[in-house]
C-alpha positions, 0 to 999 in steps of 0.5 A: 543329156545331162546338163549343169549350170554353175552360178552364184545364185538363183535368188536374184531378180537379175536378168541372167538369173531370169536367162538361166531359168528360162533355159533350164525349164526349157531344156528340162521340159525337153527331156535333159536333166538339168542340174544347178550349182549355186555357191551363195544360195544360202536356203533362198528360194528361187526368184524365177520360177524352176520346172519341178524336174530341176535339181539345185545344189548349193555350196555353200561357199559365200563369197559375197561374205567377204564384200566389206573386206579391205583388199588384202584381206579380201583377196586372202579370203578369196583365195581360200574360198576358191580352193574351197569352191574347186575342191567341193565343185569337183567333188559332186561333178564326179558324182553327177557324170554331166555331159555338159557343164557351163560356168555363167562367167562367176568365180568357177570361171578360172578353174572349171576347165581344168576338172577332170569329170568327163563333161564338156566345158562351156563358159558363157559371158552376160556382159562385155568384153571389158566389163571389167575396166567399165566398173570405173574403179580407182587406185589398187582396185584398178590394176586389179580390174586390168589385170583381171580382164587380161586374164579373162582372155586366156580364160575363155580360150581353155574351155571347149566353147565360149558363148558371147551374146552378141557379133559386136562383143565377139569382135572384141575377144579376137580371133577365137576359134572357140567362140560362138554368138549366141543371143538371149531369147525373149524371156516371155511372150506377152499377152498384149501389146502396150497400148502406148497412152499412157504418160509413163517411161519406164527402166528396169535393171540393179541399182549400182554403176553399171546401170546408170541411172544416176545418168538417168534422173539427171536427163529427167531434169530436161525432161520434166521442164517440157512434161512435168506430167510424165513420169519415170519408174525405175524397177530394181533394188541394189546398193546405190538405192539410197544415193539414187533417191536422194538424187530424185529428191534434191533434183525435186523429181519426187512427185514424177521419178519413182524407184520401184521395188521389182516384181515378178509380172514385169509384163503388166509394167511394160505393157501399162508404159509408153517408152522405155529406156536405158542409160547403162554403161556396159551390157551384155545383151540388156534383158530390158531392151528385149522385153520392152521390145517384145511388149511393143515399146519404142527404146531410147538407149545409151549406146554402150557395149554391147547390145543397143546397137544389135537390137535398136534400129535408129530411127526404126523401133528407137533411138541410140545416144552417145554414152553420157549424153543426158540431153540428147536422151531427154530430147528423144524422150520428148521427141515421142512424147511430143509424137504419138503417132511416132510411138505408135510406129517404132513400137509396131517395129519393136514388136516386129524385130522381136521375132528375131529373139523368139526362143525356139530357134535360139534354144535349138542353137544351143541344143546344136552346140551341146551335140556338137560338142559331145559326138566329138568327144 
């Protein structure tokens, strides 16, 4: 088959850049050709590695040119940039002949549906339901953030299927009779397990309000006055880096609480930490919960939507926290820091329940997806 993805770009370290490179070298070493089309590439490189065979193809739309704008004058360029997008889009879509075209939930979200190419149409959403309202934005912003999730709703309904990551967000969307439940694979297997000794916690995820690590360094706090000699890294980059380190330092966790640049080997991380943890406000299926799951580390989270709650087992691989309970995190932290032994078990847990995230047999649910689809054409 002949397979497109539509993103903004490939260049980023995000999880959904890494899902989308995982499932298109995998696709593509299977004998599908792969196609991907970026609208903010800009002559970036890949942050994730792509298989040779991959074909990319960059709009050159640019939406992130118009961030800075003011509302109006945001939504007037974006308006422009949308027929500009739909126009170019359709355009090499009926050069490609795809059979199948998935929009990764970005701006070709509202008009993919509609173009007329013979291919099949998936949209597949990384985050929840009512990701949207979760930005906590305030005055014209938070109409237009209303408005837009109610519009998502009767988007997903126009396209052939839509893909959720988990049952929990699959509730919130209604009774579709498109939806499907797909979860996120692992994105590697290790080479080893963490070995649990060393006193280091460690966070993975952008810099903005979605991630909550704000949240996180204030729950260090009543971390550091029961172990002032474990330390917390945060690996990312995004917007609120500043505003985050100047929290660390005014908090006078310098010396314990350190923002990390990310890297490409994110095993040798996890692996060399004891715990991991989240305090994210809304996810989709949180990429770091897996992978320091399959690295063998015990997780302490927030329980927002959606995702703790599938891959945590309270009390089994980790603990769950009502969101924005920074002293309940910080004592489930000390809990296992107090507790070696205790470590030790949810983290033979984790790695166990993360077979049920193994590759193959999610691949093969997306190859079964795409078939599906195109015999009843």
């Amino acid at each position: 088959m002949k397979i497109v993805y539509c993103i903004v770009g490939t260049f980023s370290s995000g999880g959904m850049e890494r899902v989308l490179a995982n499932k298109a070298n995998y696709l593509s070493r299977q004998g599908h050709e792969l196609v991907i089309i970026t609208t903010d590439q800009r002559d970036r490189k890949s942050y994730f590695e792509l298989h040779n065979n991959i074909v990319q193809y960059d709009l050159g739309i640019n939406y992130t040119n118009t961030m800075n704008k003011g509302v109006l004058r945001k939504i007037l360029a974006y308006s422009a940039k949308q027929r500009n997008h739909r126009q170019k889009l359709s355009g090499l879509l009926l050069r490609l002949r795809a059979d199948i075209v998935i929009s990764m939930f970005d701006h070709d979200a509202s008009f993919l549906f509609k173009l007329k190419d013979g291919s099949r149409k998936i949209l597949e959403i990384h985050f929840s339901r009512y990701k949207r309202l979760q930005y906590d934005r305030k005055g014209l912003w938070k109409l237009i953030d209303q408005f837009r999730s109610r519009k998502d709703l009767h988007t997903a309904k126009k396209y052939d299927s839509f893909v959720v990551l988990t049952h929990e967000d699959k509730g919130y969307w209604g009774d579709l009779p498109n939806i499907t439940v797909i979860p996120n694979a692992n994105s590697f297997i290790p080479q080893t397990r963490a070995g649990l000794l060393e006193k280091k916690v460690i966070a993975v995820g952008r810099y903005d309000y979605q991630k909550g690590f704000d949240e996180l360094i204030k729950a260090w706090t009543h971390v550091y006055k029961m172990h002032p000699e474990w330390s917390l890294s945060i690996f990312g980059h995004g917007p609120l880096a500043e505003t985050l380190q100047s929290s660390i330092q005014t908090l006078g966790l310098q010396d314990v609480v350190h923002l990390c640049v990310p890297v490409k080997n994110i095993e040798k991380e996890y692996v060399s930490s004891s715990i991991l943890v989240m305090t994210s406000r809304y996810e989709g299926l949180p990429m770091a919960l897996l992978e320091g799951q399959v690295c063998g580390l015990p997780l302490v989270s927030y329980a927002c939507k959606c995702g703790p709650n599938d891959i945590i087992q309270e009390g089994r691989n980790g603990f769950l926290l009502a969101e924005g309970d920074q002293e309940g995190l910080a004592s489930k932290l000390v809990v296992l820091m107090d507790d070696a032994v205790l470590r030790k078990q949810m983290g033979c847990a984790s790695a166990e329940l993360s077979e049920n995230y193994s590759e193959e047999p999610i691949m093969k649910q997306w190859l079964a997806l795409f078939k599906q689809l195109t015999e009843n054409i």
